[in-house]
N, C-alpha and C positions, 0 to 999 in steps of 0.2 A: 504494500500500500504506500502512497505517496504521502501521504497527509495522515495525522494523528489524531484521533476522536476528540482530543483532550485539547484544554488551550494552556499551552507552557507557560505560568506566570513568571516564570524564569527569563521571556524573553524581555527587549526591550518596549517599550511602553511606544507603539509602531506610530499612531494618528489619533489624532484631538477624538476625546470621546463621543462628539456627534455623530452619528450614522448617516452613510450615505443618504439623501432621498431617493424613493423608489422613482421617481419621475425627477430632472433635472433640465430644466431651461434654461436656454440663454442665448440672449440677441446675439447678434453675427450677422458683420460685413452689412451694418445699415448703410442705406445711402440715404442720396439727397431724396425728399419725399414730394409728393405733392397730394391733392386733395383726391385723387385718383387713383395712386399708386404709392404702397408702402411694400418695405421689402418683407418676406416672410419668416416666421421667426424658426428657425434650426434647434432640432431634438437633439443632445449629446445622449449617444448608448451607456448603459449602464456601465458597461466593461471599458469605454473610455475614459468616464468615471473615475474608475476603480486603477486603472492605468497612471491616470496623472495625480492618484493620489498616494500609490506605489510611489513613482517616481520621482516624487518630487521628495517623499520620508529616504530615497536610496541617494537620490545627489545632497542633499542635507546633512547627510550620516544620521541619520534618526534610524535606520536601517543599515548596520555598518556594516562593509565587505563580507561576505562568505556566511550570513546571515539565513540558517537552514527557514525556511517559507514553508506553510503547510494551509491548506485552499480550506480544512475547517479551521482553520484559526483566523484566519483572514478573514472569511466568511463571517463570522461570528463579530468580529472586531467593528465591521463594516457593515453588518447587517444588510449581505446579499446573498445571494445561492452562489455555492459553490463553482455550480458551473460559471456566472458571471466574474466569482475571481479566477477562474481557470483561462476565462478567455481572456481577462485584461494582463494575465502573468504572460499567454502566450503573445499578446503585443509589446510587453517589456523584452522578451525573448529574441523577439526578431531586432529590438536594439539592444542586443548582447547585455542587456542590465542584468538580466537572470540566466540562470542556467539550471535546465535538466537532469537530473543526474540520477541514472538508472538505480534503482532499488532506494535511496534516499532521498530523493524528489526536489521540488524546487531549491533553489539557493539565490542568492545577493549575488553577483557578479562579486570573483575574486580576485584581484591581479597578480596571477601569476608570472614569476618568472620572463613567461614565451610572452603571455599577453602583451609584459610592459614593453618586451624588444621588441612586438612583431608594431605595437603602436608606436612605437618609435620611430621605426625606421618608415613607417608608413607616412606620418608625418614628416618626415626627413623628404619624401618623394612630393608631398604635396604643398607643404609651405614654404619652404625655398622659394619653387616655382612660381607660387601664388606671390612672393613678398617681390621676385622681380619682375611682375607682367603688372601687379598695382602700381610699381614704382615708372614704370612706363607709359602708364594709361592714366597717371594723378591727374589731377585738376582742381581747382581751389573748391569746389564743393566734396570733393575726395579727401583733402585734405582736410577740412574741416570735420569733416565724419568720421575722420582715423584721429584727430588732436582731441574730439568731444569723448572719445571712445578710453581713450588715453588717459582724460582728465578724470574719467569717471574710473580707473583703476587707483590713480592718486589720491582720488577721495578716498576708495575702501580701502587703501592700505594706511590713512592717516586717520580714518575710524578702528582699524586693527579690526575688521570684519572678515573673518574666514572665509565663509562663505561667498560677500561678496564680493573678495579679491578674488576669487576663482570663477565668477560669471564675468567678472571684467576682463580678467586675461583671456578666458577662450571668445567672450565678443569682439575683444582686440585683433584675436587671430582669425575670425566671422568677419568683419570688416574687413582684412586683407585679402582674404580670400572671394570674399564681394567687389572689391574694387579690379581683383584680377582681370574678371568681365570675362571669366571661365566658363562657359554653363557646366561642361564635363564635369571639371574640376567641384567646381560646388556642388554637384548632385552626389560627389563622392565623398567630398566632405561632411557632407548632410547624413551617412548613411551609418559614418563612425563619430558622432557628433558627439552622443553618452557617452561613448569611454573615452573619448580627447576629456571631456571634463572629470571624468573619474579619474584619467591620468595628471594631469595639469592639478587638481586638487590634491592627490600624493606625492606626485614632484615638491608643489609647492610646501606640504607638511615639512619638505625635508629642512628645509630654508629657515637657517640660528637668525634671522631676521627679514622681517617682514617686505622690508623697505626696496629688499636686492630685488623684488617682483619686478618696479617699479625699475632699476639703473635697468636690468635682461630688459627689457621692452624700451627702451627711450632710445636709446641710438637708432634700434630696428626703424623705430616710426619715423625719425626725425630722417634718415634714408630715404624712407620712401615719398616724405612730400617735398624731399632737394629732387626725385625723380632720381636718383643713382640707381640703377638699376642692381648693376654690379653690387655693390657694394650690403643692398639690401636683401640682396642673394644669400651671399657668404655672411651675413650678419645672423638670417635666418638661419642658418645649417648650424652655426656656432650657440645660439639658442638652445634650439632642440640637443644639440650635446651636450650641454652643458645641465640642463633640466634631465636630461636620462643617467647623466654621470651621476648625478646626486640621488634618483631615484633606485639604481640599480645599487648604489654601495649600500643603503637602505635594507635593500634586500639582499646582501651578500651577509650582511649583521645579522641575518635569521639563518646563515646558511644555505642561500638560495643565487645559484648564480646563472643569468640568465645567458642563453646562446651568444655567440658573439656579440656581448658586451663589452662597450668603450674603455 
């Protein structure tokens, strides 16, 4: 069996004790209206629901890494059927947040080892290239969108907000990657977006001060709205080395050494 009859009070205390609503509305993509025509209002499914309320307790760490999941406890927490949490685990699934795991059932996305090299170097292929095709294609409302982007990671790091120093660095790296004016590129960016932010929030843990978030990103940007293409390149490649260098010694202190690591 996947899931436990019982609810472990052992675990962590997962989402605010309000229960789902069985029915959940909400406006969407209103436009301009007239006396004739209003837009119509959009049903969210239960299991989507259920999904961004997973996921937002798993990028929060309300839900911390490798966190065994069981669809009666969920269920129960959430006050929905099981099946409803079975389907919104299998949309966490398909963004690698959770993972299956034969005979012991759901889990929290863990980063192992492979995970953190293979996002590594995956990001080593994609941001590079994205930091020197923005820095090519800038323009002063480009550049405005990557200094606003910027400013709002300086803010979270001079509130000393965890959390929101790690939505600001991967929006930072979301803007660069938007300005590329890639569609490929972005649709593939889009597809590892969760664990760039599970990653980037363990990177960042590793970090004896807050502030270094903030010097890693400041040359990268200031690169890219001089247009150096070059230079915004090898800035980028130096980054992501430098943020996997720290996460991999991380996990070498557990005894874990990941495949060709830096």
């Amino acid at each position: 069996m996947y899931e436990s009859s019982s609810v472990n009070k052992s675990r962590p205390a997962i989402l605010p004790a309000a229960p789902i609503p069985e029915r959940h509305d909400h406006l969407r993509n209103i436009m301009s209206v007239t006396a004739l025509s209003v837009a119509p209002v959009a049903r969210q499914s239960m299991d989507t629901v259920v999904a961004d309320r997973l996921r937002e307790a798993i990028l929060g760490g309300v839900l911390p890494l490798g966190t065994r999941l069981t669809e009666a406890d969920l269920a129960a927490k959430l006050s929905v059927s099981r099946g409803t949490v079975r389907a919104g685990l299998h949309r966490l699934l398909s963004e690698a947040l959770v993972v299956l795991k034969p005979y012991t059932g759901w889990h929290v996305l863990n980063l192992e080892p492979k995970d953190a090299f293979e996002l590594y170097t995956l990001r080593g292929c994609m941001e590079p290239l994205a930091s020197r095709l923005a820095a090519q294609n800038i323009d002063d409302a480009g550049r405005a969108q990557l200094r606003a982007a910027f400013k709002e990671l300086k803010a979270a790091v001079r509130k000393s907000d965890a959390r929101a120093i790690n939505d600001a660095d991967l929006a930072i790296h979301k803007t660069i990657v938007a300005l590329s004016k890639h569609q490929r590129l972005a649709a593939h960016y889009e597809l590892v977006e969760q664990q760039i932010r599970i990653y980037i929030a363990s990177s960042n843990s590793m970090l004896r001060k807050r502030a270094t978030v903030v010097e890693n990103h400041q040359a990268l940007v200031e690169a890219i709205c001089a247009g150096d293409a070059d230079k915004a390149q090898l800035l980028a490649n130096q980054h992501g080395a430098k943020a996997a260098e720290d996460l991999f010694a991380a996990l070498r202190s557990h005894d874990k050494s990941p495949p060709g690591a830096v």
